[in-house]
C-alpha positions as CSV (number, residue, x, y, z in Angstrom):
1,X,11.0,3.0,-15.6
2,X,7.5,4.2,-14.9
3,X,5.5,2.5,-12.0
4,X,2.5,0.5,-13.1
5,X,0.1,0.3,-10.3
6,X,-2.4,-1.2,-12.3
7,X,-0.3,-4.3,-13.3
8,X,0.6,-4.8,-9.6
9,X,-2.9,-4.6,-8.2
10,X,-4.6,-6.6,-11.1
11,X,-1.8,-9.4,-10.1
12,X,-2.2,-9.2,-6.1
13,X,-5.7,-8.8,-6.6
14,X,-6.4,-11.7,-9.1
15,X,-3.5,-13.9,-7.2
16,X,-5.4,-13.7,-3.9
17,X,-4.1,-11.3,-1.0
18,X,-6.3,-9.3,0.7
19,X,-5.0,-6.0,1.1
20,X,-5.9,-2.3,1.0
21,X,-4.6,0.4,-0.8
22,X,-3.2,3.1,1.4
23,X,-0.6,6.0,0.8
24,X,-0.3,8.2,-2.1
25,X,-1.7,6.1,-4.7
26,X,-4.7,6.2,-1.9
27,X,-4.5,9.8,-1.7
28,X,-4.8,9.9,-5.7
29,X,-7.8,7.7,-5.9
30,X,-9.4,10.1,-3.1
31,X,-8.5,13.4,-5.5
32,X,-5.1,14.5,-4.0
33,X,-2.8,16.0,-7.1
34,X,0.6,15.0,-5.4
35,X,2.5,12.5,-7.3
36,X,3.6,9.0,-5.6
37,X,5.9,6.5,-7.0
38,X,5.2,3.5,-4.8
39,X,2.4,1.5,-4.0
40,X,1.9,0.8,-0.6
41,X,-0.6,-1.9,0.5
42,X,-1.4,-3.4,3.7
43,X,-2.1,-6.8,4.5
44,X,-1.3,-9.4,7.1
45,X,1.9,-11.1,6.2
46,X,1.6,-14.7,7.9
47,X,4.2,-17.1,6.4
48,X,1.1,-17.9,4.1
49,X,0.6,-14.8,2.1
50,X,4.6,-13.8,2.1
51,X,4.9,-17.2,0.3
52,X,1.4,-16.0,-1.7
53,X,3.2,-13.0,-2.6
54,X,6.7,-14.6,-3.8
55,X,5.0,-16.5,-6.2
56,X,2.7,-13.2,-7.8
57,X,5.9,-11.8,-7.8
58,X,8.3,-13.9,-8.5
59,X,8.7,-13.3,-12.3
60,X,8.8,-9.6,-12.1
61,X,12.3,-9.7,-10.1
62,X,11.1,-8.5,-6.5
63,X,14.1,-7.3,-4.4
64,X,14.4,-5.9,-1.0
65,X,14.9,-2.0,-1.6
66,X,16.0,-1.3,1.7
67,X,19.2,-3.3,1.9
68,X,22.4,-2.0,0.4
69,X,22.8,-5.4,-1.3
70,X,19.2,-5.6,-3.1
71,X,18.4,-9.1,-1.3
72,X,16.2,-11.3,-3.6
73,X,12.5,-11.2,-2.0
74,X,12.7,-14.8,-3.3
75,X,14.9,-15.8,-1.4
76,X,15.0,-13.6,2.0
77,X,14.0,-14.1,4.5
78,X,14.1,-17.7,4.7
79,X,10.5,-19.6,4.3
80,X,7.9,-19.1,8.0
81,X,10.4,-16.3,9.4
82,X,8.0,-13.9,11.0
83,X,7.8,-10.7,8.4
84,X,6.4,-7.0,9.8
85,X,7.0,-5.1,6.6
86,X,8.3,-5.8,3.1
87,X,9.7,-2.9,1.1
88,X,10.4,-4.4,-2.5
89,X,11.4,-3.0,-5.7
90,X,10.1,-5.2,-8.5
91,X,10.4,-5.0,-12.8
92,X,7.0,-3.4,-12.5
93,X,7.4,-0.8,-9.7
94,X,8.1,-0.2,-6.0
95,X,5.6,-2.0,-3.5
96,X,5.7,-1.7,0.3
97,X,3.3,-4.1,2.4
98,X,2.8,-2.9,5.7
99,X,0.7,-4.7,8.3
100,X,-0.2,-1.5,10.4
101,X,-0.7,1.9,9.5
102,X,0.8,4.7,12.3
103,X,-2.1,6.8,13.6
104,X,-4.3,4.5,12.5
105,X,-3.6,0.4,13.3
106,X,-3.3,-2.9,11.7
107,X,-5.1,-4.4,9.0
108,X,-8.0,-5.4,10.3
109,X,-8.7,-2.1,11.9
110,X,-8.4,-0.5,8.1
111,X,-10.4,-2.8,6.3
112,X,-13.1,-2.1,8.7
113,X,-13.6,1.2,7.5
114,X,-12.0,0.8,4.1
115,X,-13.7,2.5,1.2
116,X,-14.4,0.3,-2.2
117,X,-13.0,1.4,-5.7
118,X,-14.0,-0.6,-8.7
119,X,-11.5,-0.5,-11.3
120,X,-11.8,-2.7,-14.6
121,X,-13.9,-4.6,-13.3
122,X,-12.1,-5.8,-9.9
123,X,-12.8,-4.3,-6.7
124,X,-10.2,-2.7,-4.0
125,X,-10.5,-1.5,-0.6
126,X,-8.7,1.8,-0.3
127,X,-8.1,3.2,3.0
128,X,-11.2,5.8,4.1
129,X,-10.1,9.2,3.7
130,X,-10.0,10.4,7.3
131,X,-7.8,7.0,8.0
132,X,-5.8,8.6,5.4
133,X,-5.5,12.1,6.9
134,X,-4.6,11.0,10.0
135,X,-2.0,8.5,8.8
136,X,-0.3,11.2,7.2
137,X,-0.4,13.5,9.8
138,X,1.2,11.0,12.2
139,X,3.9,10.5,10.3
140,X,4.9,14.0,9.9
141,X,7.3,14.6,7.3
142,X,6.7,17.6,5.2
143,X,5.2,15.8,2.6
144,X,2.8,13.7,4.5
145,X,1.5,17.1,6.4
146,X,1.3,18.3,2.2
147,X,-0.7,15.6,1.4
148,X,-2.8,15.6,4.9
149,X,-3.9,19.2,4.0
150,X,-4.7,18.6,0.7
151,X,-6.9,15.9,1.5
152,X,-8.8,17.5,4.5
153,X,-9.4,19.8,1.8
154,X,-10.9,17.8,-0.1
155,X,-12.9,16.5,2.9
156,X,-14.5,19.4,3.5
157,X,-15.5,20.1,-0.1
158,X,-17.2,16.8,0.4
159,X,-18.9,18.0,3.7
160,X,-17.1,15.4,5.4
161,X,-15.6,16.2,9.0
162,X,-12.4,15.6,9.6
């Protein structure tokens, strides 16, 4: 199955959360040519917006993809257990909501200095590119440190100071 990022960020979008984009579907909106296959978001998951995000979901079969037994999202954990990170596979793609970024901090902290992308009409906060660099370089797999070149790169063909 192909990953439709639109679909999922028309439905989080339009269903409510507040979020921004960040990883490599991040990276592709800031110019990077590496390929991702997830969407990771970040948002603040009180018991509010994990119930918020059961129901966007809910029809598109959203399972824990970190668990050897595929736990229904739906179902697990049980309603107003604290949540720090949701890794779900869903009909529609792979989406990971994180509430802090390594290198960089928690939500609040990215929306701060989140860049805007309009996008058929809607408009997303995408993490700012430098955030982005220096998430990537703090995590420090190969690919990340890839990616984090790539997009000081393109920071600098941008005049921007990284």
């Amino acid at each position: 199955m192909t990953p439709n990022f639109s679909q999922i960020l028309t439905r989080l979008a339009d269903g409510g959360l507040d979020f921004v984009i960040v990883g490599g579907y991040a990276a592709l909106t800031h110019g990077s040519t590496l390929v991702t296959r997830d969407l990771d978001i970040c948002a603040v998951l009180t018991p509010e917006n994990v119930e918020r995000l059961r129901k966007l979901l809910a029809d598109w079969n959203p399972r824990h993809r970190m668990t050897p037994q595929r736990l229904s999202f739906l179902e697990h954990p049980p309603a107003g257990v604290p949540v720090q990170n949701l890794y779900l596979q869903t009909d529609y793609g792979v989406v990971d909501v994180l509430t802090s970024i390594l290198g960089v901090g928690d939500f609040a902290r990215l929306k701060e200095k989140a860049e805007v992308l309009e996008v058929d009409g809607r408009t997303y906060r995408i993490i700012a590119l430098e955030d982005l660099i220096r998430a990537k370089e703090s995590v420090g797999r190969e690919k990340d440190l890839l990616a984090a070149k790539e997009l000081r790169a393109i920071a600098a063909k941008r005049g921007r100071v990284v």
